[in-house]
VOTI-550201 format. One line per field, with one value per residue (C-alpha): residue number from 0; x, y, z. Coordinates in pm, 1 decimal. Last residue first. Layout:
k	[NUM;...]
east	[X;...]
north	[Y;...]
up	[Z;...]
% end
This chain:
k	[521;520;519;518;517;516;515;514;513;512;511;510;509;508;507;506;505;504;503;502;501;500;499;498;497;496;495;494;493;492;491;490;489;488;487;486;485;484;483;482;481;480;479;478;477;476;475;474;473;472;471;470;469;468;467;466;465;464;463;462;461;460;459;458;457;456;455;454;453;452;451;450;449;448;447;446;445;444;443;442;441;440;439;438;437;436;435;434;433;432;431;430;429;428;427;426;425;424;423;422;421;420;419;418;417;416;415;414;413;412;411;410;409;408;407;406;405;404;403;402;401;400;399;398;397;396;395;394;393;392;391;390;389;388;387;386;385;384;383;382;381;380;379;378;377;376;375;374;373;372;371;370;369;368;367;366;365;364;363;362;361;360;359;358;357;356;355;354;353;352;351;350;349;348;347;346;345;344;343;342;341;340;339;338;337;336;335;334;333;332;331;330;329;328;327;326;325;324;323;322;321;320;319;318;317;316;315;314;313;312;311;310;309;308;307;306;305;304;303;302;301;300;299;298;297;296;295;294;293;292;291;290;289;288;287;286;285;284;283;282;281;280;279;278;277;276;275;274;273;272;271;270;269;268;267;266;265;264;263;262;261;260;259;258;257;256;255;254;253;252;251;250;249;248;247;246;245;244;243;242;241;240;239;238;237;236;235;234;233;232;231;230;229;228;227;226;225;224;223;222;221;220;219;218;217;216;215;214;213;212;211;210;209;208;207;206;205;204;203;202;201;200;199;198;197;196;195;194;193;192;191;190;189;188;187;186;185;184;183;182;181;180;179;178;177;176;175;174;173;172;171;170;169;168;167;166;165;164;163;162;161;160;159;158;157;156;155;154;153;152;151;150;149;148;147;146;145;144;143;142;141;140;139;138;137;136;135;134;133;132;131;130;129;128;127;126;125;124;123;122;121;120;119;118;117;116;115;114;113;112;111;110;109;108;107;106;105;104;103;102;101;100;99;98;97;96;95;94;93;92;91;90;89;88;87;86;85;84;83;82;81;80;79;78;77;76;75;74;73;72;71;70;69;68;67;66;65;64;63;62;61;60;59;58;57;56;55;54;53;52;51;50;49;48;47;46;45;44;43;42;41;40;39;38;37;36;35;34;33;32;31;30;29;28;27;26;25;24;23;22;21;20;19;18;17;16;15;14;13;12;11;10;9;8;7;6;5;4;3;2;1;0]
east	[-8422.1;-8250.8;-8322.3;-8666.0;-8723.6;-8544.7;-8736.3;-9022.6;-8905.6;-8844.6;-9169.4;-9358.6;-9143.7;-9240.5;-9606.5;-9590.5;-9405.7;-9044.3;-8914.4;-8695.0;-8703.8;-8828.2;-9104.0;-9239.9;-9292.7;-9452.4;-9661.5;-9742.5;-9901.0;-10131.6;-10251.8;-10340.8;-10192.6;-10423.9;-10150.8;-10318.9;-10069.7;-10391.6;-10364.3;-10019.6;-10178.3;-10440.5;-10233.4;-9983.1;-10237.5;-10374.6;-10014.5;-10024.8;-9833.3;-9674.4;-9759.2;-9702.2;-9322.3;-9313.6;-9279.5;-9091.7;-8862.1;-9197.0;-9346.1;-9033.3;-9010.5;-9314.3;-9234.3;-8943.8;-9134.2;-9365.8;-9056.8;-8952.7;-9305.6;-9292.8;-9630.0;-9923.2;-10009.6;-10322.1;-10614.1;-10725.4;-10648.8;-10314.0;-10188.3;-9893.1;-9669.0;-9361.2;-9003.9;-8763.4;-8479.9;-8283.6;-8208.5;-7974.2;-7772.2;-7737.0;-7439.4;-7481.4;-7748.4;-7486.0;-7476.1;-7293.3;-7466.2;-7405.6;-7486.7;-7578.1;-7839.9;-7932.6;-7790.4;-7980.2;-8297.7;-8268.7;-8188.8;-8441.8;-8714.1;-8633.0;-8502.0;-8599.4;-8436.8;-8797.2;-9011.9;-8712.9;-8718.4;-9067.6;-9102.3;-8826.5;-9069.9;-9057.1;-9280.6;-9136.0;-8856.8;-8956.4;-8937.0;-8592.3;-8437.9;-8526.7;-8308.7;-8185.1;-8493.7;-8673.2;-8493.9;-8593.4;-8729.3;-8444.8;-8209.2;-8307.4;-8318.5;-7919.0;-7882.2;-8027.5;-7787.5;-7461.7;-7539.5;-7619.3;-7259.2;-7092.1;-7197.0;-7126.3;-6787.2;-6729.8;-6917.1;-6697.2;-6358.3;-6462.1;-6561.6;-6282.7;-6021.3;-6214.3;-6209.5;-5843.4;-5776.5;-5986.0;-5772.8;-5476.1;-5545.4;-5632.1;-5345.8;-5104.8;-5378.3;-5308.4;-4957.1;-4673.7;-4741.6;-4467.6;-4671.1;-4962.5;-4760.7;-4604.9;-4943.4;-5103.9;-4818.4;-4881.3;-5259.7;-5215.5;-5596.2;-5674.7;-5838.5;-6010.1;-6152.1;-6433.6;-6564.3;-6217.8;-6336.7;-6717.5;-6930.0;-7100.9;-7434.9;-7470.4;-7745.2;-7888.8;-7916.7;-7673.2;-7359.2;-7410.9;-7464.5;-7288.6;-7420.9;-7119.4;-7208.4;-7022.0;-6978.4;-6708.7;-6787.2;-6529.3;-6538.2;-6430.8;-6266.7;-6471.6;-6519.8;-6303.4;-6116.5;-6312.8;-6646.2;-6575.6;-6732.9;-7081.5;-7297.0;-7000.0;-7136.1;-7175.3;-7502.1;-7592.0;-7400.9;-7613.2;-7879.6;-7759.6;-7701.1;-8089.7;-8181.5;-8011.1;-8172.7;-8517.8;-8509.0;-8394.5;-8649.8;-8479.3;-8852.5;-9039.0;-8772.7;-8808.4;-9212.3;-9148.5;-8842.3;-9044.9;-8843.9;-8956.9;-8574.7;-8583.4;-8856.9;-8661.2;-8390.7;-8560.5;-8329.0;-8096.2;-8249.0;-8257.3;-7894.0;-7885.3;-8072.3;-7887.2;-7530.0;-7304.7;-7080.6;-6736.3;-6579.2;-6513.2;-6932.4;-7044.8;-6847.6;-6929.9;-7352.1;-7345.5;-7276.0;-7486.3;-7741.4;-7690.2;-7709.3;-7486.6;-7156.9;-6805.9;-6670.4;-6761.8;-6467.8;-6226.2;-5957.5;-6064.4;-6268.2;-6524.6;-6277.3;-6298.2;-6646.6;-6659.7;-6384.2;-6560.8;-6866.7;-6671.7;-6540.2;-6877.3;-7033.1;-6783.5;-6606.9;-6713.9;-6629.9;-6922.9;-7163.5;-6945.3;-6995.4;-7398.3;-7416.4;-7229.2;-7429.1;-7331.4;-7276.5;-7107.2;-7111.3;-6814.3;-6960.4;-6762.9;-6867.4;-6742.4;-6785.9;-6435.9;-6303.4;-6512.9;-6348.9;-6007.3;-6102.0;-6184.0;-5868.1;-5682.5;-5898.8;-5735.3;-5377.9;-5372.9;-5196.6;-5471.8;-5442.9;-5113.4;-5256.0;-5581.9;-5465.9;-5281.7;-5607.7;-5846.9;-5617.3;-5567.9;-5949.8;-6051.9;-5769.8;-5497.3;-5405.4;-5087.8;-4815.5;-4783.4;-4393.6;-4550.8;-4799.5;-4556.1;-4439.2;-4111.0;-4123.9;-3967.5;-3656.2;-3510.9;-3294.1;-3570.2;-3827.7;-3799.7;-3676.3;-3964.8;-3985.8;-4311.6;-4397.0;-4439.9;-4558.6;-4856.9;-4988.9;-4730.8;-4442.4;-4131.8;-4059.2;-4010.3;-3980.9;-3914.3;-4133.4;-3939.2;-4057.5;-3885.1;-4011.0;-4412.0;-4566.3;-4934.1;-5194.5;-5612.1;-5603.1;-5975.0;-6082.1;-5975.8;-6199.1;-6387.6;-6752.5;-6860.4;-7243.6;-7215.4;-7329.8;-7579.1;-7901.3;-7835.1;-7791.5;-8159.7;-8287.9;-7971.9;-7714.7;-7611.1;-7407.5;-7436.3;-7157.5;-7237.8;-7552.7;-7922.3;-8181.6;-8185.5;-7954.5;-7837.9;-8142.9;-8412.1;-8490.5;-8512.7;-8774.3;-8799.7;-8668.8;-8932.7;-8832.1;-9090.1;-8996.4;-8709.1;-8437.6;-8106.8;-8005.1;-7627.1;-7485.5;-7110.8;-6905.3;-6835.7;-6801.7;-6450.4;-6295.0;-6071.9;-5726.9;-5474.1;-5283.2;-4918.3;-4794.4;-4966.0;-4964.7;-5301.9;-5477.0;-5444.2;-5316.7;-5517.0;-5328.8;-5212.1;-5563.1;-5552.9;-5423.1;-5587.8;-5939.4;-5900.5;-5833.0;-6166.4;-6350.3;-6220.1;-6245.4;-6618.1;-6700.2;-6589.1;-6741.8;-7060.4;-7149.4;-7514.0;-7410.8;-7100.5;-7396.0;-7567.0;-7287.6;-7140.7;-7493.5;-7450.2;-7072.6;-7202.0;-7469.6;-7834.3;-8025.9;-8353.6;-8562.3;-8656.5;-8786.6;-8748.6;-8856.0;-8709.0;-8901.5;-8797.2;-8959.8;-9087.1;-9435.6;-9760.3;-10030.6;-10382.8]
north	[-3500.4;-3754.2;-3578.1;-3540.7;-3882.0;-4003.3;-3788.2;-3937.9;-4255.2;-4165.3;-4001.6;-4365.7;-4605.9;-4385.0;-4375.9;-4776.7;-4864.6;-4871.0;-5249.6;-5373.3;-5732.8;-5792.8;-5509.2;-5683.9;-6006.9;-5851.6;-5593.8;-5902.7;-6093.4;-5799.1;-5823.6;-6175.9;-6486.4;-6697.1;-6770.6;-6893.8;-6615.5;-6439.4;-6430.4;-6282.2;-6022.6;-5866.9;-5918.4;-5693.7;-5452.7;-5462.2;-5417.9;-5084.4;-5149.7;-4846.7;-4774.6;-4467.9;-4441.5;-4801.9;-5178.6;-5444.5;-5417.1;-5437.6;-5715.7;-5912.3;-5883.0;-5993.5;-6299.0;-6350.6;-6318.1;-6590.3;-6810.9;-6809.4;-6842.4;-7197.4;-7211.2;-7488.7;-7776.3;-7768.0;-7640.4;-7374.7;-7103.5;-7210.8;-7220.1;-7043.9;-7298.6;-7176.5;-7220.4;-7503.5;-7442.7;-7176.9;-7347.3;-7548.5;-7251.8;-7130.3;-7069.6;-7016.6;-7204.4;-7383.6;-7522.1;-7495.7;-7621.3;-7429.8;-7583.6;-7320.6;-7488.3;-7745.6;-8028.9;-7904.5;-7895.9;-8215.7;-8375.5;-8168.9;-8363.8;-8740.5;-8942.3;-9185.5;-9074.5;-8954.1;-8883.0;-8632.6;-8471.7;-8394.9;-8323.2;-8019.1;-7883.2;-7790.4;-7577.1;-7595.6;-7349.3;-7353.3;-6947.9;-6955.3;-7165.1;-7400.4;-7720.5;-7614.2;-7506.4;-7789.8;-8100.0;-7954.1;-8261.7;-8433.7;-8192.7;-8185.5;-8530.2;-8561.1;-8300.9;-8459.4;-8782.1;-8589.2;-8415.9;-8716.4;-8905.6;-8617.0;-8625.9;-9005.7;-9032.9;-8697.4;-8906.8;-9207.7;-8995.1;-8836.6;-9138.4;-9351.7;-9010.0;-9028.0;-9382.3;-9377.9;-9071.9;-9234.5;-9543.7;-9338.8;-9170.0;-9445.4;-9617.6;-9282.7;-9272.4;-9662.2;-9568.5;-9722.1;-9624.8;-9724.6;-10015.3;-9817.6;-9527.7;-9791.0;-9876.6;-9558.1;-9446.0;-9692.7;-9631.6;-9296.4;-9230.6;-8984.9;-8697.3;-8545.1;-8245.6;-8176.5;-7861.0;-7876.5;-8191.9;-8049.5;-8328.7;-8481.8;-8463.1;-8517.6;-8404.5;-8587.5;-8486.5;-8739.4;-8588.6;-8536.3;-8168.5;-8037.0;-8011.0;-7932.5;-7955.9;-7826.3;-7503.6;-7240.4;-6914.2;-6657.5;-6543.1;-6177.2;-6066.4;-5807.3;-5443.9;-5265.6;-4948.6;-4777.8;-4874.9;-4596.1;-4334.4;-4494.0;-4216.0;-4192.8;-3840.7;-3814.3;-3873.1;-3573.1;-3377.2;-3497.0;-3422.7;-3055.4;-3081.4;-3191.8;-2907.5;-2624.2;-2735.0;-2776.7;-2399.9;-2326.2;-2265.7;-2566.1;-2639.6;-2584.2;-2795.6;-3054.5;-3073.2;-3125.9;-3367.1;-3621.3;-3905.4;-4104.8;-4113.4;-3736.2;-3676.5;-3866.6;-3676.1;-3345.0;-3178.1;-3264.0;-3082.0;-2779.5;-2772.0;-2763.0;-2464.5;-2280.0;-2347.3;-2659.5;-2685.0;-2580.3;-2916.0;-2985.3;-2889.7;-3087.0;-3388.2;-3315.7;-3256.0;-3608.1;-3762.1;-3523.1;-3620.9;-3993.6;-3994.6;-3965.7;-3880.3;-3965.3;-3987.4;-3775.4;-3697.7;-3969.0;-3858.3;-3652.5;-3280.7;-3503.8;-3600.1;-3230.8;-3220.5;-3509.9;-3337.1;-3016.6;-3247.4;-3455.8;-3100.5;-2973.8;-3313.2;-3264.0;-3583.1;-3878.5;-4134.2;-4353.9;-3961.8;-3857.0;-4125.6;-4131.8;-3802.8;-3888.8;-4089.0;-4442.1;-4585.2;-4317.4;-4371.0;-4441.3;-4751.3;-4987.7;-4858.8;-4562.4;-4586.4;-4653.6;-4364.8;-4195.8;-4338.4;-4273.8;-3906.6;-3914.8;-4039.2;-3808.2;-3535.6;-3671.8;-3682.5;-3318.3;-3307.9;-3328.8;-3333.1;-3559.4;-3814.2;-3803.0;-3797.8;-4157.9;-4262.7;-4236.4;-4455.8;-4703.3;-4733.6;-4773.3;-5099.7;-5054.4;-5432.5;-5569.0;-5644.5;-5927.3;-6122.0;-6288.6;-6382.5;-6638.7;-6863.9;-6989.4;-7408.3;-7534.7;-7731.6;-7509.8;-7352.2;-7233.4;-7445.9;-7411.6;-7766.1;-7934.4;-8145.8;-8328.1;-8511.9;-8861.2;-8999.5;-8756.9;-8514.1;-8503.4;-8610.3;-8760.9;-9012.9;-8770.5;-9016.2;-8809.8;-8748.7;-8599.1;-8283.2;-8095.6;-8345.7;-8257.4;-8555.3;-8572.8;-8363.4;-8472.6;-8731.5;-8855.6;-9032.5;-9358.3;-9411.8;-9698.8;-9673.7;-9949.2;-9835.4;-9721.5;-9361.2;-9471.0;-9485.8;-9107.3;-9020.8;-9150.8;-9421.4;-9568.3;-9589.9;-9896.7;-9716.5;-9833.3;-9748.1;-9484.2;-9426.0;-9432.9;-9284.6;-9514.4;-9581.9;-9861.5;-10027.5;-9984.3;-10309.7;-10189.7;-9934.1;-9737.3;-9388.8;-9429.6;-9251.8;-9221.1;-8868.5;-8984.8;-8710.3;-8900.5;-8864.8;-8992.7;-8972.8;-8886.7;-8912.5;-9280.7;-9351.1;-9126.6;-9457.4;-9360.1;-9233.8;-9387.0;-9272.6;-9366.4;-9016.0;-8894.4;-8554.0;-8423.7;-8744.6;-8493.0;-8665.2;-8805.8;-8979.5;-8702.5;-8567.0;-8232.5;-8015.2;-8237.6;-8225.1;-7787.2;-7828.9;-8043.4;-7778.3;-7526.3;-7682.3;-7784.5;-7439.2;-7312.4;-7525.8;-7487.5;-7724.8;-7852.4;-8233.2;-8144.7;-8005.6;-8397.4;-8566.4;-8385.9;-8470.0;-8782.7;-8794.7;-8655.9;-8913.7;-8845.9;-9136.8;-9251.1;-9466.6;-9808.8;-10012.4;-10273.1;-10252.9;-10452.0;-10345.4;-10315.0;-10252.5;-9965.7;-9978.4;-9855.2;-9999.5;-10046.1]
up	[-2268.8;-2114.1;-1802.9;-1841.2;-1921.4;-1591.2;-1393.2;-1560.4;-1454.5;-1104.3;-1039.0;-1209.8;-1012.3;-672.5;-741.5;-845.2;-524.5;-507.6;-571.4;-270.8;-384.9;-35.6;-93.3;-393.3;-241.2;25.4;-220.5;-459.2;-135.2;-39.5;-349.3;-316.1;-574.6;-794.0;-1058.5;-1405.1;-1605.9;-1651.4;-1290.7;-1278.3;-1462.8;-1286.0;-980.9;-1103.9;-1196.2;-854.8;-756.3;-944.1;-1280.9;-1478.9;-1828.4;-1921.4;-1844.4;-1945.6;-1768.2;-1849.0;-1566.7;-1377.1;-1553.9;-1475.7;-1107.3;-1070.1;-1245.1;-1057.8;-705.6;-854.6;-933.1;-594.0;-464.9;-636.2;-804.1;-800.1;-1027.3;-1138.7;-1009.8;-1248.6;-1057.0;-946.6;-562.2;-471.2;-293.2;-36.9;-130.8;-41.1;-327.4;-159.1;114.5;-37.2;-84.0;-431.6;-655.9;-1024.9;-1298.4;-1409.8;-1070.9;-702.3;-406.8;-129.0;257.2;534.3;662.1;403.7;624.1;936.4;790.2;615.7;986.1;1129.7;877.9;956.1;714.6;461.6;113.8;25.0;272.1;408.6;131.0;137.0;511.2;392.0;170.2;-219.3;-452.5;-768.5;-982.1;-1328.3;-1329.6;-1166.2;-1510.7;-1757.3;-1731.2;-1378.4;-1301.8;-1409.8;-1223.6;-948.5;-745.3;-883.1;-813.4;-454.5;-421.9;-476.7;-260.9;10.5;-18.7;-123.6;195.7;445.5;230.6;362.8;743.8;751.1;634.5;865.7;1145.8;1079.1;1048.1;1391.9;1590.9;1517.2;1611.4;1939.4;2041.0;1920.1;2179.8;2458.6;2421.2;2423.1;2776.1;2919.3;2830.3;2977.8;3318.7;3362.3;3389.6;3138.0;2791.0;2548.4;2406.0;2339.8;2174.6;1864.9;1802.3;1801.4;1542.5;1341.8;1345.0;1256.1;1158.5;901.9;829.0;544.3;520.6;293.4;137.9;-152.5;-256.9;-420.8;-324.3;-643.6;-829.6;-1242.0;-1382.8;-1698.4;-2063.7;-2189.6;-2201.8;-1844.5;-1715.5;-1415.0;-1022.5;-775.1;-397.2;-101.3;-280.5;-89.3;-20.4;3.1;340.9;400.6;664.4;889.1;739.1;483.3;472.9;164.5;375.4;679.7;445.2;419.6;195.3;-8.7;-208.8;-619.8;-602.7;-356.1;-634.4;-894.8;-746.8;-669.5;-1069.8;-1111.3;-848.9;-1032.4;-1374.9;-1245.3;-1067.9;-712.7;-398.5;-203.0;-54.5;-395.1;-547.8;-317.3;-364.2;-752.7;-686.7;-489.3;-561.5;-301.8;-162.4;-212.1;-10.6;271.8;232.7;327.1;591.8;282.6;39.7;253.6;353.2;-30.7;-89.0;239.1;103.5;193.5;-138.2;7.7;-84.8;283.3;395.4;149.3;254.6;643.0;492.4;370.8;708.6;849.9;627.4;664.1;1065.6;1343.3;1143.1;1243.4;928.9;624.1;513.9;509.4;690.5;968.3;977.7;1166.2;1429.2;1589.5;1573.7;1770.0;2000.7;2012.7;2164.8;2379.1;2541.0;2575.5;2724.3;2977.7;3084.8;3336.5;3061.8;3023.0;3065.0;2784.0;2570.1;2657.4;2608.9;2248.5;2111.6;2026.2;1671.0;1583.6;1224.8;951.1;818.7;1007.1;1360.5;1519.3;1909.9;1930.6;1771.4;2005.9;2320.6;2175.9;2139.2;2516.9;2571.1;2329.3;2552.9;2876.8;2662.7;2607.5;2257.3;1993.7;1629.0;1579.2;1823.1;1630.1;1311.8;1423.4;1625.0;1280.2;1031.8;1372.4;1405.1;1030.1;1011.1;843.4;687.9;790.3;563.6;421.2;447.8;728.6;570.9;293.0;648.6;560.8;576.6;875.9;853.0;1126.1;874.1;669.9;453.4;34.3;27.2;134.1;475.7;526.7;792.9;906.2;1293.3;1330.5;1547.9;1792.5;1619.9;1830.6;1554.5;1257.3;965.9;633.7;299.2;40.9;-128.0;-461.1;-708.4;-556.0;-329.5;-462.4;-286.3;-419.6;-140.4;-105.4;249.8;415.4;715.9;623.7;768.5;1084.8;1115.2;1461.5;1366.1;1135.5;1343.1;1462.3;1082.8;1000.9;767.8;732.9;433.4;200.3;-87.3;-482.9;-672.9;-931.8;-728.7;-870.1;-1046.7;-1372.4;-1655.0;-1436.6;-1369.7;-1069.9;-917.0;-538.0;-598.5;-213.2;-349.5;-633.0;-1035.0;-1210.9;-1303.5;-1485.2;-1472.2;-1515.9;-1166.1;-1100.7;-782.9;-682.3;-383.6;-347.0;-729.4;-726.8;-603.0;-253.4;-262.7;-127.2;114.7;119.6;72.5;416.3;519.4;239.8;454.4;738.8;1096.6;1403.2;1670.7;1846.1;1914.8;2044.6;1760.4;1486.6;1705.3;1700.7;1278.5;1261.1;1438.5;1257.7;949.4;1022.8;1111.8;824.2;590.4;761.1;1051.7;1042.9;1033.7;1252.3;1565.1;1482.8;1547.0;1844.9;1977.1;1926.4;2048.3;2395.2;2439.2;2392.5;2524.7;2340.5;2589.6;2630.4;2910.5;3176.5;3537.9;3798.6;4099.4;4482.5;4795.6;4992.0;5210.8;5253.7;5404.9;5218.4]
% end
């Protein structure tokens, strides 16, 4: 048989991942954050998108589009097409796909919720050379430039555990090599108060003297807080003990032997320290009294206050009502007057190019948002029907729940659940949980019914042992003893995990520190 080229039409299908599909999918597991961020970065470099809070002529959408309804009937099935009203079921009834890649070309209005109203003191004015969009605001409490006065500036600036350390530093050392070296150290200190690096390896970096990085370390341990600097938790504590004049040989001892003291071992400690029981409780007490992470008072990172993308609230008529929280969603909107007016200025094939692209864009991004809240109200919706319990009962009525489950359900495909409930809150009377917090493993039953949530075993263990006496304490055999009586076939070695993550001591440790306890109150 010869061989030989020629050519074949072949036809075929395949799944191609375009850019805005995978955009898609990386905003579906966005936090709130992340999504502002992101949306924020697409206001700066799309003209043609504006926030809805910017426009005084939005309108703001029916409340029905961001809320579901589940009235807890357990008959309820996802594919029943003649449900009634009082039923499972949206306040107004949305058409979705079977999976968020399908539903990206599904034409979506992009008109979001406007919770802003113009306040008396605001008038909206026409600023034709606007980048971002063609109307502004201008309120009366702005500066000369018509800008309104920026309230941080008038903050001032947190002091950071660096800059508190550098200004003793300047005025404790002169010779600006060692400040240097001091700076180094500073450095190394992470927001604990620790040296995070040793200091060979600092003075190896640098090219100094070990002895000279050393003196300096020592030096910057006499700093502001006390403590700081430290390698390890009993030097850390031994700097504090050492400024109050409280560092003698008994308690050096104690705290060569922390780790006893963590397992309350106060019998063996007091043989070590050689003092009596009342001299060791008030060394105790001292130890207690220590900041065991000095660098803490100045802060760490900026905090995040956490924001719920869902709300759950109780109906009037027993049900659970599900609806996006407002504040979790930004909502942009499309200038369309302003595209107009730019595609009939533009000239050069590059300048209508350019537009196009931009309106492509700003279409894609108010469709996927659309899209990427209506996949959350979606899954969280089934959530709280799955666990309709545990917000009627509480943790211990928590049940067993997968992501494949889910997905079964509202017809999607298990990563996309997974990446909603990443990092997804849903607020509750029950408190704040992430979404994630509801998909816990199954403990089987002994009697064959329905099986456990491992959340609500990990309660119940918790509960025996708060429950739990000086004279009575529970081994983990004991703990399985029970839990079975309780019809939960769970594995010893199963109560010490679950006990360990709740970081419960083990029994010897809970029985030492309640007689401890005892004695003291005596």
């Amino acid at each position: 048989m010869a061989l030989s080229t020629k050519l074949m039409l072949r036809q075929g299908q395949s799944l191609v991942m375009t850019p805005q599909l995978l955009q898609a999918i990386k905003l579906l597991q966005f936090s709130n954050v992340e999504l502002a961020a992101f949306v924020e970065e697409e206001l700066e470099r799309n003209p043609l998108l504006e926030r809805a809070e910017d426009r005084p002529d939005a309108v703001p959408d029916a409340p029905s589009d961001n809320a579901e309804h589940w009235d807890g009937d357990a008959d309820y099935d996802p594919g029943d097409s003649s449900r009634s009203e009082g039923d499972w079921a949206a306040e107004t009834m949305v058409t979705e796909s079977s999976s968020l890649e399908s539903d990206l070309g599904t034409e979506i209005g992009n008109d979001f919720d406007t919770d802003r109203a113009p306040t008396p003191n605001e008038t909206p004015s026409e600023n034709e050379g606007a980048g971002l969009s063609a109307t502004s605001w201008t309120g009366t409490s702005g500066n000369g430039d018509g800008e309104a006065s920026d309230i941080e500036a008038y903050v001032a600036a947190r002091v950071t555990l660096p800059d508190h350390l550098g200004e003793q530093l300047a005025l404790a050392v002169a010779d600006p090599v060692q400040r240097l070296i001091g700076q180094a150290i500073i450095d190394s200190i992470d927001e604990a108060g620790y040296l995070s690096e040793s200091i060979e390896e600092i003075a190896e970096r640098l090219g100094a003297s070990l002895v000279v990085a050393s003196a300096l370390l020592s030096k910057i341990q006499t700093f502001d807080p006390a403590g700081i600097g430290a390698r390890n938790l009993a030097e850390c504590l031994a700097i504090q003990l050492l400024e109050k004049n409280r560092l003698d040989p008994a308690m050096q001892a104690l705290l060569d032997n922390l780790p006893l003291l963590a397992k309350r071992d106060f019998v063996t400690l007091r043989k070590i320290c050689g003092v009596d029981e009342e001299d060791f409780a008030e060394m105790v007490s001292e130890i207690r009294r220590l900041d065991p992470k000095p660098g803490r008072i100045f802060g760490g990172g900026p905090i995040q206050t956490v924001v719920p993308d869902v709300t759950v609230r109780a109906a009037s008529d027993g049900s659970w009502h599900v609806e996006l929280n407002p504040e979790g969603l930004p909502r942009v909107l499309i200038n369309q007057t302003y595209a107009t007016r730019v595609s009939k200025i533009a000239g050069s094939a590059s300048d209508k190019s350019f537009v196009a692209n931009c309106l492509q864009t700003a279409n894609w991004l108010t469709k996927s948002l659309e899209q990427r809240a209506r996949t959350i109200l979606k899954v969280s919706a089934e959530i709280v029907r799955h666990q309709d319990a545990f917000f009627t009962n509480g943790v211990e009525h928590l049940r067993p729940l997968n992501l494949k489950t889910i997905a079964d359900a509202i017809g999607m495909h298990e990563s996309t659940v997974s990446r909603v409930t990443s990092n997804k809150y849903m607020a509750s009377p029950r408190g704040l949980f992430e979404l994630k917090y509801f998909f816990t493993a199954s403990i089987p039953a002994r009697s064959g019914s329905e099986s456990h949530s491992a959340e609500a075993v990990r309660f119940r263990i918790k509960q025996l042992i708060d429950a739990e006496s000086v004279n009575d304490v529970l081994s983990d055999d004991a703990i399985v003893a029970k839990l079975k009586e309780q019809n939960i076939d769970i594995a010893r070695r199963t109560v010490a995990k679950y006990r360990e993550s709740l970081r419960i001591p083990s029994s010897v440790e809970r029985r030492r520190e309640k007689v401890a306890m005892q004695q003291r109150d005596n």
